[in-house]
VOPA-977600 format. One line per field, with one value per residue (C-alpha): residue in one letter; y, x, z. Coordinates in Angstrom, 1 decimal. Layout:
VOPA-977600
resn	[a	...]
y	[Y	...]
x	[X	...]
z	[Z	...]
end
This chain:
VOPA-977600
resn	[x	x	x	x	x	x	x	x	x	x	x	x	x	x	x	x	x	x	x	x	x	x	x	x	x	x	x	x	x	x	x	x	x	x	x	x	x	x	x	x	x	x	x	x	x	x	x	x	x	x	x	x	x	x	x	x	x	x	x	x	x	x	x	x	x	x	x	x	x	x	x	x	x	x	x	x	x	x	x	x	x	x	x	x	x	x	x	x	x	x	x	x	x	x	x	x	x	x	x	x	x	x	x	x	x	x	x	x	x	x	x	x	x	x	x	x	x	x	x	x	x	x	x	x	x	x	x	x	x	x	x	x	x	x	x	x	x	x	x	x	x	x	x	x	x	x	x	x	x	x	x	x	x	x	x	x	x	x	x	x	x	x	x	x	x	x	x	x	x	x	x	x	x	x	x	x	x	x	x	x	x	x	x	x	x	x	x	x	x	x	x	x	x	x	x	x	x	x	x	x	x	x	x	x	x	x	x	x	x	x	x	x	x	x	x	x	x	x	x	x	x	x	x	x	x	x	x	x	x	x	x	x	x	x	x	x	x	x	x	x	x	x	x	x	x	x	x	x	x	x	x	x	x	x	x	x	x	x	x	x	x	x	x	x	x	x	x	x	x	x	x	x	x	x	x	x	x	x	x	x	x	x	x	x	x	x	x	x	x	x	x	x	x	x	x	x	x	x	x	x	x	x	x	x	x	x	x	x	x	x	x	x	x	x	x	x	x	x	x	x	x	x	x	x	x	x	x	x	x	x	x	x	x	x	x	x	x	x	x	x	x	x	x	x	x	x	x	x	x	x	x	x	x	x	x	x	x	x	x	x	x	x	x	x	x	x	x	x	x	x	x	x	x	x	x	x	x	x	x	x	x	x	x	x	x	x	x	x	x	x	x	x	x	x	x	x	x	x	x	x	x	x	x	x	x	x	x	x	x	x	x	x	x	x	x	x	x	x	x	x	x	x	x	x	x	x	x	x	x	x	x	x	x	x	x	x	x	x	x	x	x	x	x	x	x	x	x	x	x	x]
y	[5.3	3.1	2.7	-0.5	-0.5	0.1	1.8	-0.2	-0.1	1.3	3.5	0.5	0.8	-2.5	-1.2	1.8	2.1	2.2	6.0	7.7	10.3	8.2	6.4	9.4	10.7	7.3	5.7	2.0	-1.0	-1.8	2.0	2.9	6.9	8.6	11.8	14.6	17.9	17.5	15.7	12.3	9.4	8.2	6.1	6.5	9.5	11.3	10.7	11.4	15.0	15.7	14.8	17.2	20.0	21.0	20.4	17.6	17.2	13.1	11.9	7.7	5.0	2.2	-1.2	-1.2	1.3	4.4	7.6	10.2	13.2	13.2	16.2	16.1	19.0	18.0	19.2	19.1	16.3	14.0	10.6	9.8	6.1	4.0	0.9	0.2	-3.1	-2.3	-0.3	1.5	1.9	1.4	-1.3	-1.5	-0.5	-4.0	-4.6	-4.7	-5.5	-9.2	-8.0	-11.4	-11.2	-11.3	-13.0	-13.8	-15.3	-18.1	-18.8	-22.4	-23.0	-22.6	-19.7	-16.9	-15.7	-11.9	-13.4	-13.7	-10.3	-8.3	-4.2	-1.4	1.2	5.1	4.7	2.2	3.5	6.4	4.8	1.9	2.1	-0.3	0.3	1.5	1.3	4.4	2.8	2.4	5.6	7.8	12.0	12.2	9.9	12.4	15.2	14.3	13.1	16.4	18.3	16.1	17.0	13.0	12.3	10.7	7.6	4.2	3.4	0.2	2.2	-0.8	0.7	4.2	3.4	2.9	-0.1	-2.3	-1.6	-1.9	-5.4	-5.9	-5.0	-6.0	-3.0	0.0	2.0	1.4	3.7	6.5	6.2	9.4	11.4	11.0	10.7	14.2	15.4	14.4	16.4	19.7	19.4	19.0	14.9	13.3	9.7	6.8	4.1	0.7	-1.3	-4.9	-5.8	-8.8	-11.0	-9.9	-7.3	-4.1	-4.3	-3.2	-0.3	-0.3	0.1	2.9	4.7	4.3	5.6	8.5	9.4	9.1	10.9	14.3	14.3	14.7	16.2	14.6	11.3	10.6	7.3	4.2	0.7	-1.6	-5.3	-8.8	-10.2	-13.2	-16.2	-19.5	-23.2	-22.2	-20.4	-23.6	-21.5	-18.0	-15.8	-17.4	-15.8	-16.6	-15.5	-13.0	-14.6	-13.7	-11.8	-10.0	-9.0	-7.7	-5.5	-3.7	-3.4	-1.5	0.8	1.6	2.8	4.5	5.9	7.1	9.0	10.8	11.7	12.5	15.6	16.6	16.0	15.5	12.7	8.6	8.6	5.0	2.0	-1.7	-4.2	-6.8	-9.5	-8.8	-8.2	-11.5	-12.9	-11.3	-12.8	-9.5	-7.3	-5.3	-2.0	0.5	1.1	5.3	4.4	4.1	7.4	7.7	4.1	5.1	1.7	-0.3	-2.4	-3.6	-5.1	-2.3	-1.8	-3.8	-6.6	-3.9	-1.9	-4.8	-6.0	-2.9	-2.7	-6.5	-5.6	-2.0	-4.4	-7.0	-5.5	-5.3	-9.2	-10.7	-13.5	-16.1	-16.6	-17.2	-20.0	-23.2	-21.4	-23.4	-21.3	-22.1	-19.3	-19.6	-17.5	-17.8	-19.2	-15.7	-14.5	-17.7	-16.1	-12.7	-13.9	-16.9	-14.2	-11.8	-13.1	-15.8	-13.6	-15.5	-18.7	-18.1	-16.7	-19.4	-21.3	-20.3	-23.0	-21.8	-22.5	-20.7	-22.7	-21.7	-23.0	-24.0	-23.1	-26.1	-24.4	-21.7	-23.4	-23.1	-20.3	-18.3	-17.5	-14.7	-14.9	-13.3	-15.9	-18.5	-21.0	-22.5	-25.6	-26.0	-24.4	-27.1	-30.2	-28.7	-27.9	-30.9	-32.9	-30.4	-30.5	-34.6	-35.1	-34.2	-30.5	-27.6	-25.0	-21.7	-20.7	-17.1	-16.4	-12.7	-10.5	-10.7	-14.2	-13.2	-11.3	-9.3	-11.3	-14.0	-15.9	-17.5	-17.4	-20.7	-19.7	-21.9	-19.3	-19.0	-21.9	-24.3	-23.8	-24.4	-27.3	-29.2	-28.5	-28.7	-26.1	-21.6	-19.7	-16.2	-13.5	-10.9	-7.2	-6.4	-4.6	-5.3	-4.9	-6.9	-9.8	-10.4	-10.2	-12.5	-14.1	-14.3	-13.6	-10.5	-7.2	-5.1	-1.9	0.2	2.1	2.6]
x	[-10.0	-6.8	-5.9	-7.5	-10.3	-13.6	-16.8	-18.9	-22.8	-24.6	-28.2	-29.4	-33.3	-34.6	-38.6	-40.2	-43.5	-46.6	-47.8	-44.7	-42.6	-39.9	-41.5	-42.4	-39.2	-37.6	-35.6	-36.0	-35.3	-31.2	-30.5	-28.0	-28.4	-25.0	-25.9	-28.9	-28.7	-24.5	-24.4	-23.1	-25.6	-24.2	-27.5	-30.9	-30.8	-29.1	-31.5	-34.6	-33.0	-31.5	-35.1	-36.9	-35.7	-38.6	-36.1	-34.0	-31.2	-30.5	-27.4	-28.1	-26.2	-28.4	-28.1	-25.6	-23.2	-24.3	-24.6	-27.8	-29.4	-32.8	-34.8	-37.9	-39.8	-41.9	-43.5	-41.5	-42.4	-43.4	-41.8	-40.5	-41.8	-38.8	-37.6	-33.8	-31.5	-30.2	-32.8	-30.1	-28.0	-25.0	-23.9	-25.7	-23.7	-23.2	-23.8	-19.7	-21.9	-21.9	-25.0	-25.6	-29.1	-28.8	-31.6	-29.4	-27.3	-29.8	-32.0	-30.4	-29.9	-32.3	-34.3	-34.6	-30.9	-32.3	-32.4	-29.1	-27.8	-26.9	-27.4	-27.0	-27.7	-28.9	-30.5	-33.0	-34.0	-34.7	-36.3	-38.2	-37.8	-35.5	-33.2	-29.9	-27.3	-25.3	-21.8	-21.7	-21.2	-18.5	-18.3	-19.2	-22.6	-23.4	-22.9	-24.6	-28.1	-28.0	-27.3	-29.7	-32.7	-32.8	-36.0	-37.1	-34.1	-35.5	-31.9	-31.3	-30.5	-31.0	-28.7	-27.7	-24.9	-21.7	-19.7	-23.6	-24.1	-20.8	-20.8	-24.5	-23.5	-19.5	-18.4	-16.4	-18.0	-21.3	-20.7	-20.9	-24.6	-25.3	-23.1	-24.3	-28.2	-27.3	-25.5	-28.7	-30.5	-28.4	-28.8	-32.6	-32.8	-35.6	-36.0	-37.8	-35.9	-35.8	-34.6	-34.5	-34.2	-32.2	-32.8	-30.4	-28.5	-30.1	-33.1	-34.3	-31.6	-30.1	-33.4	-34.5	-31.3	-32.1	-35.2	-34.7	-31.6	-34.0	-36.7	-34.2	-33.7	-37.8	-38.8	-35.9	-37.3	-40.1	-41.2	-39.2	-40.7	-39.6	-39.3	-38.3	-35.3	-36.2	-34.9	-35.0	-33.5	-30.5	-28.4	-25.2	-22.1	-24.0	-24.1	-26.4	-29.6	-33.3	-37.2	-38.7	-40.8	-44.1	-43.4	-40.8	-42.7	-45.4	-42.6	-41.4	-45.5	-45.9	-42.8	-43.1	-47.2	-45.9	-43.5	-46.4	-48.4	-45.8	-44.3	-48.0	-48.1	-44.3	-44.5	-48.3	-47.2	-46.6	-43.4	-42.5	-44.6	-44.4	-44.4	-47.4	-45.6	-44.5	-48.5	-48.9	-45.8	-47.4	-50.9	-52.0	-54.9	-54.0	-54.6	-56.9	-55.8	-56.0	-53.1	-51.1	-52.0	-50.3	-48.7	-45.7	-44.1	-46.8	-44.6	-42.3	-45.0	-46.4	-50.2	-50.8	-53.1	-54.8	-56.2	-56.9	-58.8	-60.7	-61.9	-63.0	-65.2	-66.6	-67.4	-69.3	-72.7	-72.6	-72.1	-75.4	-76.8	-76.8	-74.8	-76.4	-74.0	-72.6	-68.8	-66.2	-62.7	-59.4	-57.8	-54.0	-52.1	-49.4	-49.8	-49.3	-52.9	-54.8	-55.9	-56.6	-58.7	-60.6	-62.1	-62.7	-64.3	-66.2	-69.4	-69.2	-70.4	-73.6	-73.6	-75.9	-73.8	-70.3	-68.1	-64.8	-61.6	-58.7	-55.3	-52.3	-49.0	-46.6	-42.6	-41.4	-39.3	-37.8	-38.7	-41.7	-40.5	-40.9	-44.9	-45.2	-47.6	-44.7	-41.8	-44.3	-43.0	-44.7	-43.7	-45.1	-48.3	-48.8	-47.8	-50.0	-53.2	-53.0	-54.3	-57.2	-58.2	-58.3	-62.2	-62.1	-64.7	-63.8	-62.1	-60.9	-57.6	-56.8	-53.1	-52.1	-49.9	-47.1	-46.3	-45.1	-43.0	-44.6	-47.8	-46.2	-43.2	-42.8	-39.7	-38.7	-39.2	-42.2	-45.2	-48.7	-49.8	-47.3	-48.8	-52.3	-51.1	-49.9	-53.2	-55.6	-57.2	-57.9	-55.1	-55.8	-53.8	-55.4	-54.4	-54.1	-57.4	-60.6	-62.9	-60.7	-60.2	-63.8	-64.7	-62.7	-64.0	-67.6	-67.2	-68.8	-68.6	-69.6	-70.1	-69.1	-65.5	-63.2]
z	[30.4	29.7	26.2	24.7	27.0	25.6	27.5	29.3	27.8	30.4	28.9	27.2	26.0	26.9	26.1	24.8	25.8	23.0	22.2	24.0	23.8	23.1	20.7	19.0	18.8	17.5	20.4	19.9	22.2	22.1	21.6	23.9	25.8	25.6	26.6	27.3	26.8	26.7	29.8	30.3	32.3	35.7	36.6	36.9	39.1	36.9	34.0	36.0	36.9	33.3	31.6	33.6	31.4	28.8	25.5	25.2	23.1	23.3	21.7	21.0	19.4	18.3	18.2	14.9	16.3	14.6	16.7	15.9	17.9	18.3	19.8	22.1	23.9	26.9	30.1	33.3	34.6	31.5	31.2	28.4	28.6	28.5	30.5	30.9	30.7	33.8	35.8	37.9	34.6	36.9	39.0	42.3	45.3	47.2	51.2	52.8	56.3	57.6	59.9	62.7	61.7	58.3	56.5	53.1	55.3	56.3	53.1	51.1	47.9	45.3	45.6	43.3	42.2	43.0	46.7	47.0	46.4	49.5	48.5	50.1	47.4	48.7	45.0	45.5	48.7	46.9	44.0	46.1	49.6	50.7	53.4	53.8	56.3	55.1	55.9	52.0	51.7	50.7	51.1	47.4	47.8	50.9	49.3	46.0	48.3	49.8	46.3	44.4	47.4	47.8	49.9	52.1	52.4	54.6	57.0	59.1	62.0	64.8	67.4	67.7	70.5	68.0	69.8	70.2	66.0	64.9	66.7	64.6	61.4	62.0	60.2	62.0	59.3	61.1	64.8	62.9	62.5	64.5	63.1	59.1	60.7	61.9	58.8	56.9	59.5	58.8	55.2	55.1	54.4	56.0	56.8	57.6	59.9	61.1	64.1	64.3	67.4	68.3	72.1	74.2	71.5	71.1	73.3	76.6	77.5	73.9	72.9	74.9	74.3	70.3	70.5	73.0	70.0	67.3	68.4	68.9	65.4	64.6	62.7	60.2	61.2	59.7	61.0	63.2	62.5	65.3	64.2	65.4	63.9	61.7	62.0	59.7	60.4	58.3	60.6	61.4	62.0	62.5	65.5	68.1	67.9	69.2	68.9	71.2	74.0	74.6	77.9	75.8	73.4	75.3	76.9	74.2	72.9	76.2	75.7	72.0	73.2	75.8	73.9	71.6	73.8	74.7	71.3	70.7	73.0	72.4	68.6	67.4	66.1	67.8	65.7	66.3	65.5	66.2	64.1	63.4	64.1	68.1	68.3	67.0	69.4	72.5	71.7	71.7	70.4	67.2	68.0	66.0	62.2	63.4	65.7	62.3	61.5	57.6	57.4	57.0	57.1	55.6	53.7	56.6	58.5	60.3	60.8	57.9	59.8	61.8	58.2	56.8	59.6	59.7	56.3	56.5	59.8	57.9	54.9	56.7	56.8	53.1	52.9	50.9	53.2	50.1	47.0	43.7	43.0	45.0	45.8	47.5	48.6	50.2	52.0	52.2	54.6	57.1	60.5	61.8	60.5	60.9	64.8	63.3	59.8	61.9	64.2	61.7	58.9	61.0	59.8	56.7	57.7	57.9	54.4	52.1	49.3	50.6	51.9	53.1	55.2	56.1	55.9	57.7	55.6	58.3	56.7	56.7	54.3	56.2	59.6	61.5	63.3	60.7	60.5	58.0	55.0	52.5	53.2	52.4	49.1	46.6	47.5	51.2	49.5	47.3	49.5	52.4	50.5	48.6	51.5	51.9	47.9	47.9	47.8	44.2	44.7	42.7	44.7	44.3	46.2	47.9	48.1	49.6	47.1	49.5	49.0	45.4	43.4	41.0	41.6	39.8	41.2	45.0	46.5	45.5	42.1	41.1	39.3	40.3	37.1	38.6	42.2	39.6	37.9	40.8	43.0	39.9	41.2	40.2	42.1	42.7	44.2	46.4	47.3	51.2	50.6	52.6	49.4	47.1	49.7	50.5	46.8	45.8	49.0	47.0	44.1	43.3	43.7	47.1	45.5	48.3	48.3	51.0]
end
């Protein structure tokens, strides 16, 4: 450190939970960790290895400036209940791709300000399973995943042949993509991995190739979600890309299944999955929630309609033929499930006192190209179910947890009470969970598990 320069607060408590160890042992929001056990923070990483020793030895400087040791003894792996400032406690490691399928790159103004920020951070793959490209990475972040036993890592693969994903991500960092998957291989990394595939880029033969590369690195690879590129109406001055047809779409269905059965007698194992969404493009049959086998890429978009679909058609004999009470319920979803819930919770119609209707929200935010439930705003929920809460009835509306952050916030940063507000109506969100959906459905319990 230069002379005059000052350290950088980094370990700063922003909560300390009720009845912890922390609080216990007197940490308080604002104090800043300087070290444990003798050793100095360099994020979170760091601080979830150094408290997994059974005595700690913390040396804190509180709010005021004075510095104090305090002592706590633990089990292995016991938290010690405390939330900081700055989750990572360092800075996050930023995106240096300018990828042509970007989906930062075509959102407008006024969103969320988290929306904006382009990472590419090994850490929060780690800690929350968002994916990495690995061309942020330098021989010391390498070597410290493969010291520190980090994982299983989610990485943006897309193209294994070097001069089509270098041209993808427009970064020479990025051919290099076999060469660190195979690294992490050597050293005992596993991984989940992505491709989204781009009209015309990286499918058909690129495709294949990808594939054929990824699967000789099983068992390293854990899982390999393929995905259609998303595109909204914001893309003036960006690469020239398009939607998937339906005829190509039901193409690369019919490879990734074949694909399957054969990784299935090589592997024991289908390996790489689809996404929902070219299902939903091919006008296509979901296939059987089994075919998911663990979900490994539940979150992106994989098998997620088929489960859910699943548990609702399970549930349906336990359905009561009459409610107790007059209940009226709008369903809100994206125009992507309207084909799939129509046909599988028609059963409730006949049910006595329950008046329902499932509204698809065109994006006329995003464009209507873009038919997923979680890209949905606040804004095009209110101005389109407006028209459908006009005769003055009390309704209840069902909005799917995906839609929010945190089950509070859309992406245009209005809250579930200002969605309330504006409609004049009970918004309620609902887990992708048969039970919980047609519960809320009814309004009471089913009293059956999963």
């Amino acid at each position: 450190m230069k002379k005059g320069q000052t350290k950088l607060k980094k370990a700063v408590i922003k909560e300390v939970k009720k009845g912890s160890l922390a609080e216990k042992a007197g940490l308080k929001k604002d104090d800043e960790i300087l070290e444990i056990n003798g050793r100095d923070i360099k994020d979170i990483l760091d601080y979830k290895f150094l408290i997994t020793d059974e005595i700690l030895n913390i040396r804190v400087k509180t709010k005021e400036g004075q510095e104090r040791i305090l002592t706590i003894e633990k089990d292995f792996d016991e938290d010690l209940g405390i939330e900081f400032e700055n989750p990572l406690i360092d800075g996050i490691m930023r995106c240096k791709n300018k990828c042509i399928f970007c989906f930062v790159d075509q959102m407008p103004k006024g969103l969320r300000p988290s929306l904006y920020i382009k990472d590419d951070d090994y850490r929060l793959s780690i800690l929350e399973g968002t994916f990495i490209t690995l061309t942020n990475l330098k021989d010391e972040d390498l070597n410290r995943i493969v010291s520190m036993r980090l994982s299983p890592l989610y990485i943006s693969v897309h193209a294994t042949d070097g001069d089509v994903r270098k041209t993808m991500l427009r970064n020479k960092a990025a051919e290099k993509i076999m060469d660190h998957l195979n690294f992490l291989k050597e050293n005992g990394i596993f991984f989940h991995t992505q491709i989204v595939l781009c009209p015309d880029v990286n499918d058909k033969k690129v495709l294949e190739k990808t594939l054929q590369d990824l699967f000789s690195l099983y068992p390293s690879v854990q899982s390999i979600a393929v995905v259609p590129v998303g595109i909204t109406r914001f893309r003036e001055g960006l690469y020239p890309l398009r939607r998937f047809r339906q005829e190509e779409a039901e193409k690369i269905i019919e490879l990734v299944e074949r694909l399957q059965q054969q990784n299935l007698e090589r592997f024991g194992t289908r390996l790489v999955f689809a996404a929902d969404e070219f299902y939903e493009i091919a006008k296509m049959e979901f296939p059987p929630s089994q075919t998911y086998e663990n979900f490994p890429q539940w979150e992106n978009g994989v098998g997620m309609v088929s489960l859910l679909r699943d548990q609702l058609t399970e549930l349906m004999n336990t359905v009561p033929a009459s409610l107790p009470e007059k209940r009226r319920v709008k369903i809100a979803t994206g125009v992507s499930a309207f084909r799939f819930l129509e046909k599988v919770l028609s059963p409730l119609k006949s049910v006595g006192n329950l008046e329902f209707e499932i509204c698809p929200i065109k994006n006329n935010f995003f464009g209507e190209s873009v038919t997923v439930a979680g890209l949905v705003t606040g804004r095009d929920l209110i101005n389109q179910l407006k028209k459908r809460l006009a005769d003055e009835k009390q309704y209840l509306v069902l909005v799917p947890e995906v839609m929010l952050k945190d089950r509070e916030v859309f992406l245009d940063g209005l809250s579930v009470q200002d969605v309330e507000q504006s409609l004049h109506a009970k918004v309620v969100v609902v887990n992708v969970d048969g039970k919980d959906f047609l519960e809320k459905i009814l309004g009471t319990g089913l009293g059956v598990r999963l």
